[in-house]
N, C-alpha and C positions, 0 to 999 in steps of 0.2 A: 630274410632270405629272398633272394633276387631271381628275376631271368637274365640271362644276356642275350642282345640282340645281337647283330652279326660285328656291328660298327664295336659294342663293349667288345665283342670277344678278342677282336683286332687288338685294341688299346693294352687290352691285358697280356696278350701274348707277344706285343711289344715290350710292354716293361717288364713281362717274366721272362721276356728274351734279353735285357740288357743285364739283368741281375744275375742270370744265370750262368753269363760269359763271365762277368767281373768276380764271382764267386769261384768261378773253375779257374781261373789265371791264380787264384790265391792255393791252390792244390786243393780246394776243397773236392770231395766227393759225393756223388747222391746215395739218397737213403730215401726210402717209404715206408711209413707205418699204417694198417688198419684205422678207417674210421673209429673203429669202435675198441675199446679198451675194458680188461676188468673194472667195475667200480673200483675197488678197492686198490686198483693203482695210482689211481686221480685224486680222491679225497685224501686230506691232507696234506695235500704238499701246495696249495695257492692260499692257505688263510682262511679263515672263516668266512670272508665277503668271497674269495672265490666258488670255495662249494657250491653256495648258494647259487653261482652261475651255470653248475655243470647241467647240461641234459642225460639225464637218466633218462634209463629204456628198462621197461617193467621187466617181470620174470615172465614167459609167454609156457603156452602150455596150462598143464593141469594147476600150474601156482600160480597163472595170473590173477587169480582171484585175491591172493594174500596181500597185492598193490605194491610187493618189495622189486627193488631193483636190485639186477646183480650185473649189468653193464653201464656203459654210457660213450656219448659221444665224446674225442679228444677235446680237452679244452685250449691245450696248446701243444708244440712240436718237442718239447724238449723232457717234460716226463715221460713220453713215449721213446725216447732218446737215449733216457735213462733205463729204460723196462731194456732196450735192445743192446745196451752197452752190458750190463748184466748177464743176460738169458744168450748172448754169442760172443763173449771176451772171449773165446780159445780163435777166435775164426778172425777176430778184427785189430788191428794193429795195435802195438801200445799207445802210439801217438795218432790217435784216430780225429781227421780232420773231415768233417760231414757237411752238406747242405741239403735240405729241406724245403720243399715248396709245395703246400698241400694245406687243405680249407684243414681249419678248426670250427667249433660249433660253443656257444655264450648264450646262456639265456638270459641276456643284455638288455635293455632299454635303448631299441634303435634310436639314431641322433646321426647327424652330417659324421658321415666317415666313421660310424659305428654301426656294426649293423651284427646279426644273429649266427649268420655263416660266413666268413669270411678267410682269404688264405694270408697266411705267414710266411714270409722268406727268409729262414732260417741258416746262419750258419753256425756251427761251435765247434772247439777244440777242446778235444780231450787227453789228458795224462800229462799236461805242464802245470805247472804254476809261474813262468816267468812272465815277468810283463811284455815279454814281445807277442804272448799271446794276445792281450787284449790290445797294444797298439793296433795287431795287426787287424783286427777287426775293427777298428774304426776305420782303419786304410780302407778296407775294404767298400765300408757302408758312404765310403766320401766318394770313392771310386764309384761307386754303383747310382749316388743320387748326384755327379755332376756328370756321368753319359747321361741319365736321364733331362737332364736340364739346369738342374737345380743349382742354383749360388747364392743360395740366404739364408740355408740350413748350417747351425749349432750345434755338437754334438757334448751334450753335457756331462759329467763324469762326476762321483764322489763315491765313497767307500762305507760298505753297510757297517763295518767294524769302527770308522771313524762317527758315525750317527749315533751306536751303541756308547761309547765312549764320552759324546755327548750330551744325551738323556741322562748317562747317569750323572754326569757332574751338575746335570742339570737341576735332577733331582727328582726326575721321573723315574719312580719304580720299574725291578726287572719286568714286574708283570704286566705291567701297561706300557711296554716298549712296542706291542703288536700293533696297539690303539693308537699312541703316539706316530708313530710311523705312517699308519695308514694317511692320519688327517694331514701331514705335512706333506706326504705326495699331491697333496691337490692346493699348494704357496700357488703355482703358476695359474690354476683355474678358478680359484676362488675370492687369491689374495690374504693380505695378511689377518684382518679384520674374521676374515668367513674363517681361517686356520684355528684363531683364538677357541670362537664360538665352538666349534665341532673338539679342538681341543678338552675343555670345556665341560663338552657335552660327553665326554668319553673317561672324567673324570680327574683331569691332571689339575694340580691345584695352580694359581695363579701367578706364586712365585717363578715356579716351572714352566707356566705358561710364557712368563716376560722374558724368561733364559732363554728357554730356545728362540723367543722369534726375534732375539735381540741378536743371535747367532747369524740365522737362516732369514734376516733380512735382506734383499737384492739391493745392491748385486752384491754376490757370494764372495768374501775374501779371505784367502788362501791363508793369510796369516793372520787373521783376526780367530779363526779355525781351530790353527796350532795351538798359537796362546792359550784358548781356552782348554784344548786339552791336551795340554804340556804337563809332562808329570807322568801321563799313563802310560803306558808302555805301549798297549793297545791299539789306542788313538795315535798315538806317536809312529806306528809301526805302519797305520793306514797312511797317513800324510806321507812319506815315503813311498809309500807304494803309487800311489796317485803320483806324485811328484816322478817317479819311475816312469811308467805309460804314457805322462803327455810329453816327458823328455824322447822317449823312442816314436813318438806320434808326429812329435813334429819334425821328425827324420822321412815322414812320407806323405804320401799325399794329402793326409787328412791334417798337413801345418797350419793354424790359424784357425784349424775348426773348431777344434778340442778345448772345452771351457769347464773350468771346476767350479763347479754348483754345489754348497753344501745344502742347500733344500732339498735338492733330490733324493728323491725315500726308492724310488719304486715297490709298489705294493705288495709280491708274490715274497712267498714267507722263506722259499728258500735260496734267494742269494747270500753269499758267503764272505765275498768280497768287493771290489771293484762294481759298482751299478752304471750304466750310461745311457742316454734317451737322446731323441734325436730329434730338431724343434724346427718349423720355420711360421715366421712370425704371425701369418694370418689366421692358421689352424691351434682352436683349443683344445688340444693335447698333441700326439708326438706322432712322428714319424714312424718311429721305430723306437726297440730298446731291448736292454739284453745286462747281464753282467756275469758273474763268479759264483756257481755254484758247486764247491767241492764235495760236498757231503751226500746229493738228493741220489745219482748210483749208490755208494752206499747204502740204502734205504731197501732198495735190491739186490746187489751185491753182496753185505755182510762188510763191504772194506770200500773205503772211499778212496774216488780217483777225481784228481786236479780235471774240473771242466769250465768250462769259460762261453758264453753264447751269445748270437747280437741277433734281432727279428726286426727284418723291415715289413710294416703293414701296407700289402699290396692294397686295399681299399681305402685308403687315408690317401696314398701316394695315388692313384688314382682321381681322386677328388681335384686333390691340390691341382695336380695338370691339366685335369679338362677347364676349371674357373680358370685358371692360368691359361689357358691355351697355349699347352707346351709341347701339342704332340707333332710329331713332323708332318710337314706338308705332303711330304712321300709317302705317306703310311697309306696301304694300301685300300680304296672305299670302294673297290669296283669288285665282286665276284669272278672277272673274267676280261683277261685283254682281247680276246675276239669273239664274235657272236655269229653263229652259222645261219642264216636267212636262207627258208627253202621255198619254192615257190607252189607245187603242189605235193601231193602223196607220191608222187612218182621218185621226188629228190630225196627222200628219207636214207635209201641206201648210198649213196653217195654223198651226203651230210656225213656220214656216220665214217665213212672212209676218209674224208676229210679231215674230221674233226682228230680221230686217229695218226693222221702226219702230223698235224700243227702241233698236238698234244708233245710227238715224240722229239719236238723241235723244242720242246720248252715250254712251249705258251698254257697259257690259262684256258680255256675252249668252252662255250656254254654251247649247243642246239637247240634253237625255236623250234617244238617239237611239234605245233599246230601249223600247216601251210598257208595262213592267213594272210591279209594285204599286206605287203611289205612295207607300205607307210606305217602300219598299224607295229610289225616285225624291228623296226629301227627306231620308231618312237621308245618301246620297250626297252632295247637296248641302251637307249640316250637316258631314260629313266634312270636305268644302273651304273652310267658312268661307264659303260664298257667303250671302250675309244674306238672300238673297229667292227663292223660286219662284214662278213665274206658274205658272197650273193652265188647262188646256185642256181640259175637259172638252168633252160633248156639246152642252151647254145654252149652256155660252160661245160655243163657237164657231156655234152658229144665232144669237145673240144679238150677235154682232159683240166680245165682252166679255173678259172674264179676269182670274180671281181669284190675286191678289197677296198670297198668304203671306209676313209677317215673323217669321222664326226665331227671334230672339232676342226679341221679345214676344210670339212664339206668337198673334200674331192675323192677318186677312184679311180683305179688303174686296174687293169687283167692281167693274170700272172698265170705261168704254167703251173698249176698245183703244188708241182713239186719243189717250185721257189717260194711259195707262198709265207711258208713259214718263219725264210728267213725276212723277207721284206717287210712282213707283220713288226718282228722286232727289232731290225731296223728305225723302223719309226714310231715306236717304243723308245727306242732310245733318244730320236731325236724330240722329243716330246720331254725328255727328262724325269 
């Protein structure tokens, strides 16, 4: 769990600004949920290795003593998604389309672009099942990581009912499909060699183990896939369905992104269908990911409703762009385009009248609030990148006036007050 300095906070409210446009062009809506959640709405629904990640918060009061938990922090956006699709379906559309931007909490093992608190950019659609649902959520996340910059991210895609259908032919028991799964989400981080081993070690026999990795060997092929599990009806019904979404996918923006990877597990226990993660080549693990979870309302609700969801990790997409230096040169580094220089105690009330116009004209406006040497007064200012001080001298302020120092050409000119503001951003713009 981090500070942010003024320059992070910038960075972030940049890319939460690009995401957030490209989210709302797709009809999404926002939504907010509570920090904090029943326990008993979070356990169970991410796996056994999830649990294990949530932060519990003890019982406080007369039962702290007994060390039990009966809350915790979110662990992600989407069972809280599902508590609110539940607890206000009379209030919210049939076809409820949401977005989401708001920290979750992992009691993780920090690592580069993994960290303890971190926020999610959430979008899902709920009450379809058709695959324009999930193309259109890769449109989106292609949309949103090439405003951002990006052009060497993969959006990979396979189906949890096509993996099921897999194991079994494989020969991996119903009940170790949880174990299996888990160790195959990590082909891309560990390789095939480290799959086996953890395989393996989770108890799949050997035979089982050569099947699947003779499968889910890279690169992924789409019909080497079929073949294997041709016959079932299951698997047969995934491949189609895959085959659906990157056909509507490559109808938009995300043409040429979208790759079927039969390796792909994703970890959380309850996708349904459709899984997708989102890669660029330098960073060990993903962008982003999301897929088909029809059943987890249900779990709430009493009756399941068709939901579909994609999460871009603001902290990972952060990373990648500062080593990349991909943020714009425009992005704003200064607190303030002009800085009111006053000469003694005398100028304070007419700083403050000052500072009052420029504001209502638009501008950014700081006041050096100590009457110190003015070399001292514009040092300061050049410190922060602020492009301009206005000068309040004695003569200005009898004169109604004030002399508007530009830093960066080291020149100055006196303006009636009342112009001031506009000539300030004037050359604001001429400055670019």
């Amino acid at each position: 769990m981090r500070d942010f300095l003024p320059e992070d906070v910038r960075r972030r409210e940049h890319v939460i600004g690009i995401i957030k446009r490209v989210y709302e062009r797709y009809g999404f809506e926002p939504l907010e949920t509570p920090a904090v959640e029943n326990i008993e709405t979070l356990l169970g629904k991410y796996g056994e290795e999830g649990n294990q990640l949530i932060f519990k918060i003890l019982k406080r009061g007369e039962h702290e003593a007994t060390g039990q938990a009966d809350l915790a922090l979110r662990y992600d956006l989407t069972v809280p998604l599902a508590r609110v699709v539940a607890q206000y379906q009379s209030r919210l559309p049939r076809l409820l389309k949401r977005y989401q931007i708001q920290p979750v909490w992992r009691a993780d093992r920090p690592a580069r672009g993994r960290f303890r608190e971190f926020y999610q950019c959430d979008v899902d659609s709920l009450g379809s099942t058709s695959p324009i649902v999930e193309a259109e959520l890769c449109a989106a996340m292609s949309d949103a990581l090439t405003e951002l910059g990006f052009d060497d991210f993969v959006i990979r895609i396979n189906h949890r009912e096509l993996l099921t259908s897999i194991l079994a032919r494989a020969g991996v028991g119903a009940h170790q499909h949880g174990d299996a799964l888990v160790a195959l989400d990590k082909l891309d981080k560990i390789g095939p060699q480290g799959v086996d081993v953890d395989l393996a070690n989770r108890g799949i026999e050997e035979q089982a183990r050569n099947a699947l990795l003779q499968v889910f060997l890279p690169p992924g092929s789409r019909d080497r896939v079929a073949s294997f599990v041709a016959g079932d009806a299951a698997g047969e019904r995934a491949v189609s369905n895959v085959d659906a979404i990157m056909g509507l996918a490559a109808q938009t923006s995300a043409a040429g992104k979208v790759k079927f990877d039969p390796s792909l597990a994703r970890g959380l226990s309850y996708y349904t269908g459709a899984i997708m993660e989102i890669n660029v080549a330098d960073l060990a693990g993903s962008l982003g990911g999301g897929g088909r979870y029809d059943n987890l309302v249900g779990m709430f609700l009493g009756q399941n409703v068709p939901a579909c969801g994609f999460s871009l990790g603001l902290e990972r997409i952060l990373v990648v762009m500062t080593e990349r230096s991909m943020f714009p040169a425009s992005l704003a580094t200064t607190p303030a385009d002009v800085m009111i220089a006053t000469f003694d105690a005398a100028g304070a009330g007419p700083a403050m009248r000052l500072s009052a116009m420029l504001r209502a004209a638009g501008l950014r406006v700081l006041i050096y609030p100590d009457a110190e040497k003015i070399g001292k007064q514009i040092k300061y200012a050049d410190s922060l990148r602020v492009p301009f001080v206005a000068l309040l001298g004695e003569n200005e302020i009898r004169d109604d006036t004030v002399t508007v120092k530009n830093l960066a050409a080291q020149t100055q000119d006196t303006y009636p007050q009342s112009d001031a503001g506009a000539k300030i951003l004037e050359g604001l713009k001429q400055r670019g």
